[in-house]
N, C-alpha and C positions, 0 to 999 in steps of 0.2 A: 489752435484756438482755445485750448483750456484755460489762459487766464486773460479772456477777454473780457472785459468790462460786464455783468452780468451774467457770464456764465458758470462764475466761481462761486454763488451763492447771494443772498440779500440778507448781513446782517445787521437787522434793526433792532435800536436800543429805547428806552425812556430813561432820562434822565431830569436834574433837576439844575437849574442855572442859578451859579452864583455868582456871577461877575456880568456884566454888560460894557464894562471901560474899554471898548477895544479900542488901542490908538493908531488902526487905521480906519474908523470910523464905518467898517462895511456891511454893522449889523451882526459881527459874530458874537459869540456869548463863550464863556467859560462853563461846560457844561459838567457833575458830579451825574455821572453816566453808572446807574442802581447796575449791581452786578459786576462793573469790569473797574470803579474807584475805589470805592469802598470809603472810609470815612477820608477826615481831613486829618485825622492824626495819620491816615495810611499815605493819602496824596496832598500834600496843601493845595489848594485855590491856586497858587499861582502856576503851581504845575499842572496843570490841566490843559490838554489842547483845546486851543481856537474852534469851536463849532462854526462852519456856514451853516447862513440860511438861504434854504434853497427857497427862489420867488418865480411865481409864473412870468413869459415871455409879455404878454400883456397887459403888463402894469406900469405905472410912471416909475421910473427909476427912484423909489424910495426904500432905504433900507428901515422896514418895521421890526424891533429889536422885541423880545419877550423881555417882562419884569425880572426881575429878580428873583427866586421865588419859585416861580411858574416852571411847571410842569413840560418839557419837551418831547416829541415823538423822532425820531431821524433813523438817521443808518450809518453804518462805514462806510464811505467810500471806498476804502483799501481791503475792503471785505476781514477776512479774520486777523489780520495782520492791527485794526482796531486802530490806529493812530489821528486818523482824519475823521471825526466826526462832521456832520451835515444834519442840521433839522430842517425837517419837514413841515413841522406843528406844534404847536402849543397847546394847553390845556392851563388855561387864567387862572393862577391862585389868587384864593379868598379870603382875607385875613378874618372873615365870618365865620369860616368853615374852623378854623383852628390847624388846617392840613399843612405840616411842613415840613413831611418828609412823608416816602410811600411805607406800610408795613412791611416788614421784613421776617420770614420764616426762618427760625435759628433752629429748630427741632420740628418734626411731623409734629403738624397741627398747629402749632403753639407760633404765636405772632408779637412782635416787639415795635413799641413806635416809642422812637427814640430821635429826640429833638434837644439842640443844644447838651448833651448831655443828661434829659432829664427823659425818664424813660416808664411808661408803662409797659406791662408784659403781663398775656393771658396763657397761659399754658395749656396742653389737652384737657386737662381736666378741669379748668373754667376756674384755678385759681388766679388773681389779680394782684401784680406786685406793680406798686407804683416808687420810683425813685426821684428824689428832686437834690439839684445839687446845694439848692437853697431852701430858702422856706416854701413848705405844701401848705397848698390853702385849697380847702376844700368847699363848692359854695354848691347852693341849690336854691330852689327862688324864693326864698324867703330866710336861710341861715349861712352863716361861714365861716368854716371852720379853721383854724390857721394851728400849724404843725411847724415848732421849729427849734433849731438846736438838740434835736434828738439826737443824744448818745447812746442810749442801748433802750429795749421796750420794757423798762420800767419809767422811764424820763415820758414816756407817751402821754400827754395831758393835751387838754384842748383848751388854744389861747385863750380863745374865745367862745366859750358853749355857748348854747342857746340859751334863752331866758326859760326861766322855770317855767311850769305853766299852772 
């Protein structure tokens, strides 16, 4: 009985869902599973396994699909072997929140959130590198500041400063 169904382990993932098209319509998602995908330049979107969604026995036969977006909680079903994902749950993203991917540790301490390519990064020591693959705009509730075309940090001027005072 060692590789009977729960006795080899429970391994559960969080991941982030980017696809909902499934064409057999059963409610699974394409899920970018933090830790075993890695980016889309690593796996594309389309190579991503089919996530189920696992529904209680009590409920009308509808499959409720998570957004786009949205945050999922699940497991292997095929335990370390990682091929068949299953969610369990979701956690709603907020386009409020700004949240579109979770932080990522690349070195003790130091945290990276890195979205579409454009990437903040605080490192141990609490300095802050921000990267945009386009224009940076920097706003606060009253100014906004817009950075762009920088070639080297002498080109650094601010499009738009603030009004004298």
């Amino acid at each position: 009985m060692h590789n009977f169904l729960g006795h080899d382990g429970f391994v559960w993932w969080i991941g982030q869902v980017v696809s909902i098209d499934d064409p057999l319509t059963l409610g699974r998602c394409r899920v970018r599973i933090f830790g075993y995908h890695g980016e889309e330049r690593d796996i594309p979107d389309d190579d991503l396994p089919w996530a189920v969604s696992i529904h209680p026995v009590n409920t009308p036969n509808l499959y409720g699909t998570p957004r786009v977006g949205d945050f999922v909680f699940g497991f292997f079903l095929d335990a370390l072997a990682a091929q068949e994902p299953a969610m369990l749950g979701y956690f709603p993203y907020s386009p409020e929140t700004g949240t579109k991917s979770f932080s990522s540790v690349t070195e003790k301490d130091s945290v990276v959130l890195d979205v579409n390519g454009a990437k903040i990064a605080i490192d141990s020591n609490g300095n802050v590198t921000i990267s945009a693959k386009g224009t940076l705009t920097l706003k606060d509730s009253t100014n906004t500041y817009t950075l762009g075309g920088i070639k080297s940090g002498l080109d650094a001027g601010l499009v738009n400063p603030p009004p004298a005072e």
